[in-house]
C-alpha positions as CSV (number, residue, x, y, z in Angstrom):
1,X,147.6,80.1,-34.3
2,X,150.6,78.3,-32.9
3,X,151.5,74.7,-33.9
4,X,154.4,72.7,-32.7
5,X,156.1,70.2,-34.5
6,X,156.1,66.3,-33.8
7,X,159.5,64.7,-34.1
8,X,158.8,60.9,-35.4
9,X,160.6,58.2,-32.7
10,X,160.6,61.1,-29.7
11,X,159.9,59.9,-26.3
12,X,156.5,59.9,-24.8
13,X,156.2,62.7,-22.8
14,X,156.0,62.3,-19.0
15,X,153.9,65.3,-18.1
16,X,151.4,65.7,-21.2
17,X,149.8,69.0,-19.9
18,X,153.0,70.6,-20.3
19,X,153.7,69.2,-23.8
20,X,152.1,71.0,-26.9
21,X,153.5,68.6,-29.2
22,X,150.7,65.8,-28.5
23,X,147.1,65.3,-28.7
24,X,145.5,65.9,-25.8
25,X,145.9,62.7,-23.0
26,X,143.6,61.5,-20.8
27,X,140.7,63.7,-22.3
28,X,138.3,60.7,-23.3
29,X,136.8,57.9,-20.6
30,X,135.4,54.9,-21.7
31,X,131.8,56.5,-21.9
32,X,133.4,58.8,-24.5
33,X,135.0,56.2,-26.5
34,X,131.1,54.4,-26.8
35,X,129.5,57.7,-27.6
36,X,132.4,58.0,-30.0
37,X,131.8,54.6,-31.7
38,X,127.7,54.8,-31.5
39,X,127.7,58.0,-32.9
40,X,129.7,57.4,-36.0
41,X,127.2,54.2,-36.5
42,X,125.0,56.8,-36.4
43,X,121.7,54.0,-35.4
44,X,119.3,56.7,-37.1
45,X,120.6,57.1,-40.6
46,X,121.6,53.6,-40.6
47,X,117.7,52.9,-40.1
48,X,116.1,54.9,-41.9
49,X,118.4,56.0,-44.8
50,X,120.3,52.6,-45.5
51,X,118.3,49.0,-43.6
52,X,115.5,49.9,-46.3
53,X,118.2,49.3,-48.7
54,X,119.4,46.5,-47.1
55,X,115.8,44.9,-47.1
56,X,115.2,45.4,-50.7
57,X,118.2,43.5,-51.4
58,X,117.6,40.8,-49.0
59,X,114.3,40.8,-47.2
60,X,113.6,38.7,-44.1
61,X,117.3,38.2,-44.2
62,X,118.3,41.5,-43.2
63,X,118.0,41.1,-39.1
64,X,120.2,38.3,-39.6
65,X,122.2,39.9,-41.4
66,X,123.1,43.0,-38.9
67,X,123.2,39.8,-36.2
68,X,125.7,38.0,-38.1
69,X,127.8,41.1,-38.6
70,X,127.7,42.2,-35.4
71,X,129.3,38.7,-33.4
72,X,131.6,38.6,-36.5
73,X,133.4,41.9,-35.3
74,X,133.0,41.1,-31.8
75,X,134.7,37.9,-32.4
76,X,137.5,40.6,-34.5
77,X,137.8,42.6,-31.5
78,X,138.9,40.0,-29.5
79,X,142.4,40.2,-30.9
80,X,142.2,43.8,-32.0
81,X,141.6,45.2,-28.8
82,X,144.3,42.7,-27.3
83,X,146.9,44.5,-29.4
84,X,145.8,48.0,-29.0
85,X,147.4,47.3,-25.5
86,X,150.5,47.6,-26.7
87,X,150.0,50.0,-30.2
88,X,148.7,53.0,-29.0
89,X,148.5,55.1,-32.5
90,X,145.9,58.2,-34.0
91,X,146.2,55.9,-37.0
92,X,144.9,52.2,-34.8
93,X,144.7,49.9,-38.5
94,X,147.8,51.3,-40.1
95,X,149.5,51.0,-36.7
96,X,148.5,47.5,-36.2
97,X,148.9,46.2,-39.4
98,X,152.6,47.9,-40.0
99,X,153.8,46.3,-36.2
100,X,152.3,43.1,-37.5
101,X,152.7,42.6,-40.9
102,X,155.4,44.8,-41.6
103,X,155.9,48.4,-42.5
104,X,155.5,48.7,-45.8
105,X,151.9,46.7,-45.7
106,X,151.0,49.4,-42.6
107,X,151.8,52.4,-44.8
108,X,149.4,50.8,-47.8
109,X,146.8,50.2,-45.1
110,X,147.2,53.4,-43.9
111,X,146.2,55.3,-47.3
112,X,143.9,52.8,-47.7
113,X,142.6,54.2,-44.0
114,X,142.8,57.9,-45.4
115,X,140.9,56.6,-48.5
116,X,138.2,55.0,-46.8
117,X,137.5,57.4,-43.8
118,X,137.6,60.0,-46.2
119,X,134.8,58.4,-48.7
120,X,132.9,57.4,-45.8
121,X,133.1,61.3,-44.7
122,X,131.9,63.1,-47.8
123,X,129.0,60.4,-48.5
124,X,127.7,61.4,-45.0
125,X,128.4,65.2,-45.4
126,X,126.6,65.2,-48.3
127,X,123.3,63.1,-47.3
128,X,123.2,65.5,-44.1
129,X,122.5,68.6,-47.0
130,X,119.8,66.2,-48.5
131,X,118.0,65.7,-45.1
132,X,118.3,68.9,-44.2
133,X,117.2,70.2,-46.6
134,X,114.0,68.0,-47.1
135,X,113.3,68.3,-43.6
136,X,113.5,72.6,-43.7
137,X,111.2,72.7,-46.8
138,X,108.5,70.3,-44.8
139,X,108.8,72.1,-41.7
140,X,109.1,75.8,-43.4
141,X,107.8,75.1,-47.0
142,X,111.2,77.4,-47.9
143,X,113.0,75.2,-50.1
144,X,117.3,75.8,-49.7
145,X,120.2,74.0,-51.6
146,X,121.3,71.1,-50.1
147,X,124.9,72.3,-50.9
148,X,124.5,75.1,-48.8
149,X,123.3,73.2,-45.6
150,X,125.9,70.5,-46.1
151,X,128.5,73.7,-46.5
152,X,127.1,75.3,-43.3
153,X,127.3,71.5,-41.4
154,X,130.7,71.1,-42.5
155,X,131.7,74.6,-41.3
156,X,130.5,73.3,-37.6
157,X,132.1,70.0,-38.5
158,X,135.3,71.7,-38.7
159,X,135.0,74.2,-35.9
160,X,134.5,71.2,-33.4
161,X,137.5,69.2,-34.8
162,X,139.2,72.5,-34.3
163,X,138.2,72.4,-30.4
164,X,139.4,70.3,-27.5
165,X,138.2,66.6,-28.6
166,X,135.7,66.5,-25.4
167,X,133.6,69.1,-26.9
168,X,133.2,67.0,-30.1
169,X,132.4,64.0,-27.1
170,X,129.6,66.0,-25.6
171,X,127.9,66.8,-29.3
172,X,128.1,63.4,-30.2
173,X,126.5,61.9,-27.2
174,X,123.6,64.5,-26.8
175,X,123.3,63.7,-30.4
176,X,123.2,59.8,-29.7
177,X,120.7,59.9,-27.2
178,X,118.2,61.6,-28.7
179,X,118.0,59.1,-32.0
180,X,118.2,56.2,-29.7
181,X,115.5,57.3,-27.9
182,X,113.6,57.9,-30.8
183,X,113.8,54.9,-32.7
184,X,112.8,53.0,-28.9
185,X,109.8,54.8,-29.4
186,X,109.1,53.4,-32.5
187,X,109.9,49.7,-31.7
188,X,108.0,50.4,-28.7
189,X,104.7,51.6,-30.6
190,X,105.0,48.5,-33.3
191,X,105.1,45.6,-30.6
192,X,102.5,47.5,-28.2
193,X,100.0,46.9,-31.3
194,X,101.2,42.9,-32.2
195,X,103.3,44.0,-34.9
196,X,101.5,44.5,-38.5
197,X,99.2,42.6,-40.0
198,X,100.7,38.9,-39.6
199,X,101.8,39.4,-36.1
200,X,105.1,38.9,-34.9
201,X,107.4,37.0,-37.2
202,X,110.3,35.5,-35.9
203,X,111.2,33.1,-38.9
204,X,113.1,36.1,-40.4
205,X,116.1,34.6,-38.5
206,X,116.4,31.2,-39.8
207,X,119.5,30.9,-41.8
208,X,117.7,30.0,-44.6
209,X,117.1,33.3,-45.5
210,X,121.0,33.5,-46.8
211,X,120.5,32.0,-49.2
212,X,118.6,34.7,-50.8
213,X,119.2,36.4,-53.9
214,X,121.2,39.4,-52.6
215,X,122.1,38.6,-49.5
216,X,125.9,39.5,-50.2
217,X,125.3,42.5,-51.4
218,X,123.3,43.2,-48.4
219,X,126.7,42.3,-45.7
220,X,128.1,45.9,-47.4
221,X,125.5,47.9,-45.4
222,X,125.3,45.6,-42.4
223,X,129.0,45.6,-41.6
224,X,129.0,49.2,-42.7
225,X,126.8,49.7,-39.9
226,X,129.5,49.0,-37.3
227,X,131.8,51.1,-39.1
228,X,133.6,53.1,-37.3
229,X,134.4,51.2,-33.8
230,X,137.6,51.2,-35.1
231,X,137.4,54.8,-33.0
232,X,138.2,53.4,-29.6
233,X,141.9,52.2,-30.4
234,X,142.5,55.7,-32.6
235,X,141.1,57.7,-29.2
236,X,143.9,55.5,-27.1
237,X,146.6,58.4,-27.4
238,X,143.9,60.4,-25.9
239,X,142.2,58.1,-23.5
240,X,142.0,57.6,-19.7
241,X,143.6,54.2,-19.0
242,X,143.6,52.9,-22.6
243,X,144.3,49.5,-21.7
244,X,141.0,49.1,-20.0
245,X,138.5,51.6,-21.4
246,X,139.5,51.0,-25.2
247,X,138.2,47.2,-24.8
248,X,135.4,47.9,-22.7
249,X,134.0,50.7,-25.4
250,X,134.7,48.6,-27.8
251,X,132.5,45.3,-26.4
252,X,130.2,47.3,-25.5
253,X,129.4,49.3,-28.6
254,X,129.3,46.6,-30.9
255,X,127.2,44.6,-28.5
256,X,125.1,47.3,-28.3
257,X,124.8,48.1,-32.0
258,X,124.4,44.5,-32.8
259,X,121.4,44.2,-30.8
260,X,119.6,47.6,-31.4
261,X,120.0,47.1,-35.1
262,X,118.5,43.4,-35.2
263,X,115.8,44.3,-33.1
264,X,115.2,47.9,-35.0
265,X,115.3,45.9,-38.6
266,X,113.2,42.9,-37.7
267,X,110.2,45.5,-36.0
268,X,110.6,47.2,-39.4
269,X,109.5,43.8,-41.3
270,X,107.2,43.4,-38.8
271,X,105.6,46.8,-39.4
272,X,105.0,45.8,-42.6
273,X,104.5,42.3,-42.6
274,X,107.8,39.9,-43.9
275,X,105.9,39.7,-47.5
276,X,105.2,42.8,-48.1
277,X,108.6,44.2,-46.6
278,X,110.8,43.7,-49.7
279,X,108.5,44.8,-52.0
280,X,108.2,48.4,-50.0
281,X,111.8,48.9,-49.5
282,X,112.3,48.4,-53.3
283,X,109.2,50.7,-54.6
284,X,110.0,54.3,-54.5
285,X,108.8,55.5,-51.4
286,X,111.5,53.0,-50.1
287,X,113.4,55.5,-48.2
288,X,110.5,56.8,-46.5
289,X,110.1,53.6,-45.0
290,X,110.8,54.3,-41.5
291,X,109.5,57.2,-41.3
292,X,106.2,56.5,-42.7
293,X,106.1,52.8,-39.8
294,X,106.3,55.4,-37.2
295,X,103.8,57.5,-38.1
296,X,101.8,55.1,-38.2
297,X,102.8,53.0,-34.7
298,X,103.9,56.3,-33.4
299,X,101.7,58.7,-34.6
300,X,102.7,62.0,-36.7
301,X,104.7,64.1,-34.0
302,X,107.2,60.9,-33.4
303,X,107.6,60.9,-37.5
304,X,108.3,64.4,-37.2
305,X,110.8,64.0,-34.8
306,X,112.4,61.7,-36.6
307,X,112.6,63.8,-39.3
308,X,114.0,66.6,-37.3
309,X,116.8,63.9,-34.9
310,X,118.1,62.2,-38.6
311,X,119.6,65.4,-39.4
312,X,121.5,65.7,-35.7
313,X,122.5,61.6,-36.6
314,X,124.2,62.3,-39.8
315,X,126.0,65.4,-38.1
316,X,127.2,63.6,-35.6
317,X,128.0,60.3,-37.9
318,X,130.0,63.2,-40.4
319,X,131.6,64.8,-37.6
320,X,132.6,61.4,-35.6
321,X,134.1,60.3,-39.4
322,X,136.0,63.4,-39.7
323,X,137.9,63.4,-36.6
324,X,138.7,60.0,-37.5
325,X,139.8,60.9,-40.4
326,X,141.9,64.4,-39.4
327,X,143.5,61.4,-36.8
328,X,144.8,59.4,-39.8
329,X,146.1,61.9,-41.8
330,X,148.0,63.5,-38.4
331,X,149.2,60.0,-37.9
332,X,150.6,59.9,-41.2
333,X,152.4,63.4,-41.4
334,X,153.4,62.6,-38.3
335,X,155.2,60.3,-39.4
336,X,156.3,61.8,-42.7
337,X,154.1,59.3,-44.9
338,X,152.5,62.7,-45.6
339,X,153.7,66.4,-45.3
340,X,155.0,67.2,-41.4
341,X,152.6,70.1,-41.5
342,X,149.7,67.5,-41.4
343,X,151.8,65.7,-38.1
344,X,150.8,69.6,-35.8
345,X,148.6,70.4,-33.0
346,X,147.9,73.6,-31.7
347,X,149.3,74.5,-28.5
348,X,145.8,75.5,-27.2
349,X,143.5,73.2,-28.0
350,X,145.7,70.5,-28.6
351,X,143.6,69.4,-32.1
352,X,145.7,68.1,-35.4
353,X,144.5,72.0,-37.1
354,X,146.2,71.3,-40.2
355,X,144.5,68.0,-40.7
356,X,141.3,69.5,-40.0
357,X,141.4,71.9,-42.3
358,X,143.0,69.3,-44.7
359,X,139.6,67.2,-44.6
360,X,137.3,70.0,-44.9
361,X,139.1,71.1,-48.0
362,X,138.3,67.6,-49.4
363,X,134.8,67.7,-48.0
364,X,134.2,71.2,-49.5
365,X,134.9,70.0,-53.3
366,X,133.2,67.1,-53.2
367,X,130.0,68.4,-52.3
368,X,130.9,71.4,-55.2
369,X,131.6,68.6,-57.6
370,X,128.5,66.6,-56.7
371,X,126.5,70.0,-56.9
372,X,127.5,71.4,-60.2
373,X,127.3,68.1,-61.9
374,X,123.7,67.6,-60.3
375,X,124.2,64.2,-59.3
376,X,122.2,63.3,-56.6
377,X,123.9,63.4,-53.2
378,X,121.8,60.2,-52.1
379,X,121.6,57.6,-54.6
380,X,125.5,58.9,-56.2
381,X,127.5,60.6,-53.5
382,X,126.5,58.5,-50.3
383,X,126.2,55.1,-51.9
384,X,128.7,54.9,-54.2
385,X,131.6,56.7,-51.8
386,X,129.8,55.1,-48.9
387,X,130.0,51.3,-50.9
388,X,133.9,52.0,-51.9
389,X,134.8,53.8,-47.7
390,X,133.0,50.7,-46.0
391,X,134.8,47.8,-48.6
392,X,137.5,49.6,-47.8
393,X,137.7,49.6,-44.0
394,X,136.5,45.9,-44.6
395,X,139.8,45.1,-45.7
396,X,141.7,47.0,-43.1
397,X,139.9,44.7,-40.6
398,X,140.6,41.4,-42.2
399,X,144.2,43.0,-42.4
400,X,144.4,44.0,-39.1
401,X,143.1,40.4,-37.6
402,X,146.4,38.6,-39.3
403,X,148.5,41.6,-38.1
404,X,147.1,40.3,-34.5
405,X,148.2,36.6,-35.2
406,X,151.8,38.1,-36.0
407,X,152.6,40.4,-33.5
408,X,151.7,37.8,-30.7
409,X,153.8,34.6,-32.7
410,X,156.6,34.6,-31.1
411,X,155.1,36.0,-27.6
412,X,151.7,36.1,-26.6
413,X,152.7,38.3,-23.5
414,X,150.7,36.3,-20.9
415,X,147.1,36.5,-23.4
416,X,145.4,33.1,-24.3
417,X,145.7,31.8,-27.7
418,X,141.7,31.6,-28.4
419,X,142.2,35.6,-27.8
420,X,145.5,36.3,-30.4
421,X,145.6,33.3,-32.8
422,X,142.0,31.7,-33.3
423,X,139.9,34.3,-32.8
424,X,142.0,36.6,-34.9
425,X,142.1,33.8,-37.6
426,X,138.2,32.8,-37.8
427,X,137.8,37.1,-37.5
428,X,140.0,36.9,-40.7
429,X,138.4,33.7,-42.8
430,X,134.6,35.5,-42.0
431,X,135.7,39.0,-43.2
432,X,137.4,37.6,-46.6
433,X,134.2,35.6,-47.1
434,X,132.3,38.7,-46.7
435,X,134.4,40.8,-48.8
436,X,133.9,38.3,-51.5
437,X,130.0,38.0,-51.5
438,X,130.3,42.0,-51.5
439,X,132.3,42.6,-54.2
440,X,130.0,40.0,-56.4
441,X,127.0,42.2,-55.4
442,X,128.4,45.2,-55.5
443,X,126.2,46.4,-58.4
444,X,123.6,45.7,-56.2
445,X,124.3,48.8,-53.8
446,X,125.4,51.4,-56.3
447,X,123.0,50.8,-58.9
448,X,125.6,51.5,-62.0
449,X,127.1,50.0,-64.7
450,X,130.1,47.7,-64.4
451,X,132.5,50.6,-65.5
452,X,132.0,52.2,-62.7
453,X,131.7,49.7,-60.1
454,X,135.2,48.5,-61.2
455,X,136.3,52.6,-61.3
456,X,134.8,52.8,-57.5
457,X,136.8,49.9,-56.1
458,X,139.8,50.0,-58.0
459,X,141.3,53.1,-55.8
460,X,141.5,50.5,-52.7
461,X,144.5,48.3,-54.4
462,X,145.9,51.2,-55.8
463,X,145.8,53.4,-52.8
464,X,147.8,50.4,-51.0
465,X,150.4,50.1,-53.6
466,X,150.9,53.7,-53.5
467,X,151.6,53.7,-49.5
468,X,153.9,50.7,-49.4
469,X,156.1,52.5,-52.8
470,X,155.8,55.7,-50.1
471,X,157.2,53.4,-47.1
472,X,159.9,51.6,-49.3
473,X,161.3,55.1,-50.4
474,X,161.4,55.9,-47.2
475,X,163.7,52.9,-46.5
476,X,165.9,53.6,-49.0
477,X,166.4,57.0,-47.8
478,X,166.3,57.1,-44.4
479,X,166.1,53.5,-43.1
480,X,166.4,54.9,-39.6
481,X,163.0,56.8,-40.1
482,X,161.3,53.8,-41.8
483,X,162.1,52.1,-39.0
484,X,160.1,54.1,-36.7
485,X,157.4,54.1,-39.1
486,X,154.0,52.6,-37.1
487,X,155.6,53.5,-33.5
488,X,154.1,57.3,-33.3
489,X,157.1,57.5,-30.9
490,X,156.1,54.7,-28.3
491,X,158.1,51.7,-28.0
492,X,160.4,50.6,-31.1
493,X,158.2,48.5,-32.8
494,X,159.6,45.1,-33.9
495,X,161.8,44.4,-36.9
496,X,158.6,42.8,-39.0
497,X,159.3,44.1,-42.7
């Protein structure tokens, strides 16, 4: 296996088939970048393993809820994808946050990053066992370890991260399709028969409904959701014409999301009728929720294959996760915020190998810890990491929306202010005030005692302290290599901290 070594501040090379010492460049169109972003929402598992959640905690709020969340990152890519113009990085928050708050914040953002996709990553990886798992004993009546089908899935995982990145593109978007599809089918059986027993209900959207009991605990899993769009700036090193596919992918994956989820939730009410809803997400066959609706729309062979298509969703949500996540940490060595080893590509394929193997490493033991301490890898493992990856990321973007505001103050390079200072700014106040009714219902998601809640989200702050100490060393040492911290060897990135 042959790796070649990255020097931080280098020049951009001017052929990139010829250089093995990038990622591979203009591998991914704009189509790529959606499946990308889709993919990692994975519509499916969002559905069917976390909406029921969401409805228990809220009830006929929940459309509104995934509505809400959805313009509030539209109105957050505004400015992000204004910036990515001109901060083409693996790692796109760090980046952006370092060139526009300052180094030392963009180097605690980007362990934060590493934190978060990594969380986000094993949650998924281990629900993908469960599912499996429960879907090869129904099928089969042969009952196998989750453990071993999430090791199997994470072996795949690995071997596609390994491979050129348009590979993993192709997975994804057969993978995409085929849960889209299905869950059309379902929203297409419920309205054909007038929705359940009250009819259509279309009061679920009045805002009134946020004022219910639980509704901020409920934003954690609708902008958790979306998580993940974040995909299209990290994909920019290897995009075709980043400065116009990265903001079309990104508008039209969160549009898209936005939509399909509100319309997907509010049929699931509607299945059930809006009073009766709540009370079936929060009883135990909660999680069979969806599945049970489209049976009986649908009828049993559309259940089935939903059964069968929610395993390909969370592979392709893990895998999409972990090449985000091998990104971050190649990023970061990279840039020597981690070991250089982690900063590599092959020569062949052109993939960050050491970071891959890196992540699957981390993967591996968490599922082994989660196994022999037989803790369930839904209700412990996916919630709680998922709860702590998605708060996480939260702050990044309500980071990374001030970082717009001060890259563009002292020029806004020809873009309109509503684009880099208001919309940046409202993106900013909405996401703190969303953060805020989280972390008050935060109990609400994982279910456990205040100890741990506050042992799940004290790792964000401390993660961030621990990357800005890591970036101020660096300064001390080496100030010429702190400042090319952020840059990933495109321009010099401006003197901000």
């Amino acid at each position: 296996m042959t790796t070649q070594r990255f020097t931080p501040g280098s020049a951009a090379p001017t052929a990139p088939p010829a250089s093995p010492t990038t990622l591979q460049q203009n591998a991914i169109g704009t189509g790529d970048l959606v499946f990308f972003v889709v993919a990692a929402a994975a519509p499916l598992t969002v559905m069917a393993g976390a909406a029921p959640v969401a409805i228990g905690m809220a009830g006929p709020a929940a459309p509104l809820g995934y509505l809400l969340s959805g313009l509030l990152l539209i109105v957050f890519a505004a400015g992000f994808t204004a910036m990515s113009r001109y901060v083409r990085n693996a790692g796109a928050f760090y980046a952006s946050i370092g060139r526009g708050l300052g180094r030392a914040a963009g180097a605690g953002s980007a362990y934060v990053a590493l934190l978060s996709y990594n969380a986000i990553e094993v949650g998924l990886l281990a629900v993908f066992g469960r599912f499996t798992a429960s879907g090869f004993a129904a099928l089969t009546g042969a009952r196998v370890p989750w453990w071993v089908w999430a090791a199997a899935g994470l072996a795949a995982i690995a071997l596609l991260g390994y491979r050129r990145v348009t590979l993993s593109a192709k997975v994804l978007g057969v993978a995409l399709a085929l849960e889209v599809l299905i869950l059309l089918v379902f929203e297409a059986a419920v309205c054909a028969h007038g929705g359940g027993p009250d009819g259509p209900q279309f009061g679920a959207f009045s805002p009134e409904h946020l004022g219910t009991a639980g509704a901020g605990g409920m934003f954690v899993l609708c902008v958790g959701a979306f998580i993940g769009f974040e995909a299209t700036a990290i994909y920019a090193e290897e995009a075709r014409r980043p400065e116009r596919s990265v903001p079309r992918a990104t508008y039209a994956a969160v549009g898209f999301l936005a939509l399909f989820y509100t319309f997907t939730v509010w049929t699931v009410i509607n299945a059930y009728g809006a009073d009766r809803a709540q009370a079936v997400a929060n009883a135990a066959a909660g999680t069979d929720m969806v599945f049970a609706a489209t049976g009986r729309f649908a009828g049993a062979w559309a259940a089935d294959a939903m059964h069968v298509l929610i395993v390909t969703s969370t592979f392709a949500a893990t895998l999409a996760f972990h090449n985000g996540a091998t990104r971050y940490f190649y990023a970061l060595g990279r840039e020597r915020l981690l070991p250089r080893r982690l900063g590599t590509v092959t020569a062949h394929s052109r993939s960050p190998v050491a970071a891959v193997l890196l992540q699957s490493a981390i993967a591996l033991l968490v599922v082994l810890a989660t196994a022999l301490t037989g803790r369930d890898p839904y209700a412990v493992t996916f919630l709680w990491t998922s709860g702590t990856g998605i708060l996480g990321v939260m702050l990044l973007q309500a980071l990374a929306a001030l970082a717009v505001v001060g890259f563009f103050r002292r020029d806004r390079r020809g873009l309109p202010a509503w684009r880099v200072v208001a919309a940046p700014l409202l993106a900013a106040a909405g996401l703190a005030t969303v953060i805020a009714l989280v972390c008050a219902d935060f109990g609400l998601l994982t279910n456990a005692p205040t100890g741990t809640n506050i042992a799940l989200l004290a790792p964000l702050p401390l993660a961030f302290a621990l990357g800005a100490a890591v970036a101020l060393r660096i300064r001390r040492r080496d100030p010429r290599a702190y400042r090319r911290l952020t840059t990933g060897g495109t321009e010099p990135a401006p003197e901000t901290g």
